[in-house]
Structures are given as structure tokens and as C-alpha cells.
C-alpha positions as CSV (number, residue, x, y, z in Angstrom):
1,X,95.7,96.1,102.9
2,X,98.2,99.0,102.9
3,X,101.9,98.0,103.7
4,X,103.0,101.4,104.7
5,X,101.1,104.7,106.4
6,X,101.7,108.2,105.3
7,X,101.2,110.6,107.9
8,X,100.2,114.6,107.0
9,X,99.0,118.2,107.5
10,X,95.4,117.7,106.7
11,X,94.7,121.6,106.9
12,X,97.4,121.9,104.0
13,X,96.9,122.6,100.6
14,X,100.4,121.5,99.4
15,X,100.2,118.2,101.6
16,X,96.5,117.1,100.5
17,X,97.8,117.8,96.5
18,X,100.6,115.5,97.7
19,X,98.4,113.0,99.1
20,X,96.1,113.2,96.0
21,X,99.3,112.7,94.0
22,X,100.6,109.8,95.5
23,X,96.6,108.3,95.8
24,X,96.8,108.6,91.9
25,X,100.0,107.1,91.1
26,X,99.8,104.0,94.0
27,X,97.5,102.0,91.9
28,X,98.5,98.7,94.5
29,X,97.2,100.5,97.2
30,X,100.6,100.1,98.7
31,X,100.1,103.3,101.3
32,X,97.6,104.8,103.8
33,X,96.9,107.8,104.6
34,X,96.2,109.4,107.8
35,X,96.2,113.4,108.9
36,X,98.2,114.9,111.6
37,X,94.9,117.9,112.0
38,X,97.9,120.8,111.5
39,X,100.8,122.6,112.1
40,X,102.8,119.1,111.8
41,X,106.1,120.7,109.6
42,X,106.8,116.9,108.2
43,X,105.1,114.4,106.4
44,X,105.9,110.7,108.1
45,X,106.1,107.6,106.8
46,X,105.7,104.6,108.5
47,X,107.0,100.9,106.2
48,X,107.4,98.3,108.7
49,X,109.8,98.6,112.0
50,X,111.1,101.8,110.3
51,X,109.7,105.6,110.6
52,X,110.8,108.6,108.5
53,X,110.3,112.1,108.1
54,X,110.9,115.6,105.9
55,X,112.7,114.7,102.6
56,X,113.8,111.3,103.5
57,X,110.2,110.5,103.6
58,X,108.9,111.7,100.6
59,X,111.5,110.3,98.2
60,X,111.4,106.7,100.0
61,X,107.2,107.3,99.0
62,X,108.3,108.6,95.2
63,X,110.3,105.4,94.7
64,X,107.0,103.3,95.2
65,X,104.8,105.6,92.6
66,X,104.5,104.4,89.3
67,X,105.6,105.9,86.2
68,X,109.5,107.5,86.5
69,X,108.9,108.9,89.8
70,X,110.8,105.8,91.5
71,X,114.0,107.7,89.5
72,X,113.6,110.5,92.1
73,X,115.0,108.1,95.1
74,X,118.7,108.7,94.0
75,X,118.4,112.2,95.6
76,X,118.2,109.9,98.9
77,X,122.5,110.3,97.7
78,X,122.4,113.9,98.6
79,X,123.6,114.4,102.2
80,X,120.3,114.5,104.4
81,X,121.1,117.6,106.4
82,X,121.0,119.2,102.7
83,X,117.7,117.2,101.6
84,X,116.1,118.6,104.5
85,X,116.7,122.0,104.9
86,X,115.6,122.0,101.1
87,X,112.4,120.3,102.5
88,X,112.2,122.7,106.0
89,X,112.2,126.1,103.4
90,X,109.2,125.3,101.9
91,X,107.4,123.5,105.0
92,X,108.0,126.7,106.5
93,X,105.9,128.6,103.8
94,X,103.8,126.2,102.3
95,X,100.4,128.0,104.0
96,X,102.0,131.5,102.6
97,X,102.8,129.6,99.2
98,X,99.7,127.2,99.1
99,X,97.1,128.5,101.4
100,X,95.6,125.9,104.3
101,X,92.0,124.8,104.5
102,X,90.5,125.8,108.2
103,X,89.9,121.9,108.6
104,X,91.1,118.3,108.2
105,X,90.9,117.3,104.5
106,X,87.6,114.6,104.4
107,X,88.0,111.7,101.3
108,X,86.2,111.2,98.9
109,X,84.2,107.8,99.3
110,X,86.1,106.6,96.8
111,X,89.3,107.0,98.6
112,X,87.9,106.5,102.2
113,X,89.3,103.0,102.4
114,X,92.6,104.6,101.7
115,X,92.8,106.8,105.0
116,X,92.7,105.3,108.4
């Protein structure tokens, strides 16, 4: 059973890659997924009592991925205002940079356990 949920745009292209991403490189099964339907401008991820969002977020998920992605968590060093409106740039164009889909990205059933 997953121990933490990741929350996402399911109409974007840029989120569902990330999703795929993570899917590939959490061979534990560590996180679930579930989609927002749209227009959400964070992903959010959900470990325990805590909840985060935007950049915080993603690198607290690439310090759970295998490989040397955990080495990206010591951007979490960088102020967060700074992390974030990094992250709010391209949240802001990721459908003019990455295109959307007109609906919610359906799993594979391979990876339907993985979504709740």
C-alpha cells in the first residue's frame, strides 16, 4: 500500500510525463497517484499529517526515486519563494509548452492499482 499520494493535472501533458516518471522510478510503490481533472497550477503531495505543493513537492517526491534523483532534494536549501516562482513560470505555460489532453489521463491496467 502507498505511503504517500501525489495529487495532479490529469489534462496535462507535462504532469502525466511526470507521473509516468515517478511510476517508473518508485519501484516500492511508495506513492499514489490521483488527478485533480485540470487547471490545478500545483502538483500536491500528501506523506502522512503533512501536505505540500509547487516545488517543495516535487523535490520531497525526487528524494524517494531511485537512481540519483534523491541528490535533487538539496535544492529544498534554496529559499522557497525562489523555488516556486521557478516552479509558477512554467506551471503557467506548461499547456503552451506541452500541450493538454481534452480529458483526465486513464492508467494503464498495469498501473491502475497505482491511482486512487
Amino acid at each position: 500500500m502507498a505511503e504517500s499520494v501525489i495529487l495532479f493535472d490529469g489534462v496535462c501533458n507535462l504532469c502525466n510525463a511526470w507521473v509516468l516518471f515517478v511510476i517508473k522510478r518508485d519501484p516500492s510503490g511508495h506513492f499514489a497517484f490521483a488527478p485533480l481533472g485540470g487547471e490545478a497550477d500545483s502538483i500536491i503531495l500528501i506523506e502522512k499529517d503533512a501536505i505540500y505543493d509547487q516545488s517543495t513537492a516535487a523535490l520531497r517526491i525526487a528524494r524517494r526515486l531511485s537512481g540519483a534523483w534523491p541528490l535533487a532534494a538539496a535544492f529544498l536549501i534554496v529559499p522557497k519563494g525562489l523555488r516556486d516562482a521557478v516552479y509558477r513560470l512554467i506551471a503557467r505555460n506548461r499547456y503552451r509548452w506541452f500541450g493538454r489532453r481534452d480529458v483526465c489521463m486513464v492508467p494503464t491496467p498495469e498501473l491502475k492499482a497505482r491511482f486512487l
